[in-house]
N, C-alpha and C positions, 0 to 999 in steps of 0.2 A: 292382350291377355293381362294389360296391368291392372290390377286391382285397387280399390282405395285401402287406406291400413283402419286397421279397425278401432276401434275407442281404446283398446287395451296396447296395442301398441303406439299410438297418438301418445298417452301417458307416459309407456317408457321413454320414449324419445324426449319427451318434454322434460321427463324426472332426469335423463340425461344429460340435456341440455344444460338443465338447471346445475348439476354436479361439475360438468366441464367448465361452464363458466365461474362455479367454484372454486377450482382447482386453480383458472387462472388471477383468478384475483387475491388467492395467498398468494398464488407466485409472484404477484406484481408487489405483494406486499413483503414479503419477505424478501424481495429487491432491492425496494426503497427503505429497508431498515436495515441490512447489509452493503449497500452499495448507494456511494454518492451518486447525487442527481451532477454537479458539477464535475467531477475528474472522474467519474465511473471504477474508482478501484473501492478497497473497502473503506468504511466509517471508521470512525475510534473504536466504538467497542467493538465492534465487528474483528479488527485489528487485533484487539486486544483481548478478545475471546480466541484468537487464533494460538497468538503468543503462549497465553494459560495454558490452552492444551496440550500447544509443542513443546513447550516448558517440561510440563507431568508425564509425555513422552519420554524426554530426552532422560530425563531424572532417573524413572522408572526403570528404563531399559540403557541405561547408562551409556548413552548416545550422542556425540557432539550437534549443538545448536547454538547459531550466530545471529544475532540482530546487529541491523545498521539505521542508524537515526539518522534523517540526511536534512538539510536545512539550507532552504535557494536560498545565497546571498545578496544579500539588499534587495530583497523584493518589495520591502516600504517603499524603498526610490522608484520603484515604478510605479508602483500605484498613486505614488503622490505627482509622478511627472507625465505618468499619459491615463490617470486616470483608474477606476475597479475593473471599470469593461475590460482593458487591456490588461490586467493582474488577472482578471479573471482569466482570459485566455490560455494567458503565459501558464499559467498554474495547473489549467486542465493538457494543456501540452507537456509538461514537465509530468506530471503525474504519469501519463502513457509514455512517458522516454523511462521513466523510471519503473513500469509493469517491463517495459517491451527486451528486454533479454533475460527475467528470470526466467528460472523452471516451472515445470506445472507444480512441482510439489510449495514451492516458495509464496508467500505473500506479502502484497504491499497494502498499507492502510495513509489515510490522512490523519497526523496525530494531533497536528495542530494548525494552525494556520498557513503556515508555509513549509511545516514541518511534517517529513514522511517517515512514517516506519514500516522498513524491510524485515520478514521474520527467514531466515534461510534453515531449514531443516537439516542432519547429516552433513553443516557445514562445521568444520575449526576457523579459527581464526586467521589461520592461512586463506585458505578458500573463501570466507567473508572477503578477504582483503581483495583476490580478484575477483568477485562479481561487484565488489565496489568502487573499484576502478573503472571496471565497463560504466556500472551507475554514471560514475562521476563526467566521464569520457561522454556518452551520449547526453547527458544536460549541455553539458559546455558545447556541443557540436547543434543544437536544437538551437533554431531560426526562425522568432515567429514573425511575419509581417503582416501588420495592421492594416486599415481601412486608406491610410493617407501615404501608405508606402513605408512608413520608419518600421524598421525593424528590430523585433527587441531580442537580445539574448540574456542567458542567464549565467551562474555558475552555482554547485552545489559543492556543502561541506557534509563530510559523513563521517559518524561517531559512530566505531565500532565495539563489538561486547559478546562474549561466548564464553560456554561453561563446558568446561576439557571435563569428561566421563572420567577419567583418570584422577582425578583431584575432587578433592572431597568436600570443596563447596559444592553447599546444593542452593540456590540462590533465589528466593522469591523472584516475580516477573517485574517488581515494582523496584527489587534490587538490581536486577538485568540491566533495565532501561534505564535507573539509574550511571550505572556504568558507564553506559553509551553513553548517555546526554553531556556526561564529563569529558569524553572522549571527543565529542564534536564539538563540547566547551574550547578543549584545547584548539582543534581544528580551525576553528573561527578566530582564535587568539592566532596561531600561527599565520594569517594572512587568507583563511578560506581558500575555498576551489580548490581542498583536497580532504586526503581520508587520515582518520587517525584511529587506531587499534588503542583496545586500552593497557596500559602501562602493567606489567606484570605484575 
């Protein structure tokens, strides 16, 4: 009883076709301009399109909001002693240790080279401080072994920075991050492989 489909449904199917495979290839594009091909979290601006927004949240609704700047120590040294392939690795590991205990609501982006920012929504500065401990805690516990057995580990410094709803800075995103990156200034001056809040 099956019948062939007629010219008119042949067309929708096709005009269908032709739509879903549309659909999928924003989606693959709006992927690949949100999301690294290397450590699969988000881009810079992706990142920083995040921040903006949770920024204008927090502000708005006079809401507490924490960023943490985190930055693998001497990651030059590897790459210059076993190579980019293995930086490469190390990096896209560190990256997923550094997604894998926020919340859904939190995001990590690639800021810069070796350097990650964390945006934590609804966090204070307290609460920054332990999800950046875990951060710190799962880098320095992360084990990657190579093609010829050596295995590398890492450690990370974290620069922390949050705007208390209480207090009457209201802080550009450019002033936020500023904050942090002082913060993890200090961190990396203090000996690295830890977290530093920024100074009241």
């Amino acid at each position: 009883d099956e019948r062939p489909f007629t010219g008119e449904e042949l067309e929708l199917l096709n005009l269908l076709g032709h739509h879903v495979a549309t659909v999928f290839e924003n989606a693959r594009l709006f992927e690949s301009a949100t999301f690294e091909g290397l450590t699969g979290i988000l881009r810079r601006e992706a990142i920083l399109e995040q921040l903006e927004r949770e920024l204008q949240r927090a502000l708005r609704y006079r809401r507490p909001l924490a960023l943490a700047l985190a930055d693998l120590d001497h990651f030059k040294a590897v790459n210059d002693r076993h190579g980019h392939l293995a930086g490469d690795l190390l990096l896209k590991r560190a990256a997923q240790a550094l997604a894998s205990p926020l919340r859904s609501t939190d995001a990590v982006g690639r800021f810069g080279g070796e350097e990650f920012l964390v945006v934590l929504p609804e966090t204070d500065l307290a609460g920054a401080a332990v999800v950046a401990e875990k951060l710190r805690q799962t880098v320095e516990e992360l084990a990657v072994t190579l093609e010829d057995g050596t295995v590398l580990q890492i450690t990370v410094s974290i620069g922390l920075a949050a705007i208390d709803p209480q207090a009457e800075w209201s802080p550009s995103a450019l002033e936020l991050l500023g904050e942090a990156d002082k913060a993890l200034y200090r961190a990396k001056g203090a000996g690295r492989n830890r977290i530093e809040p920024v100074l009241p």
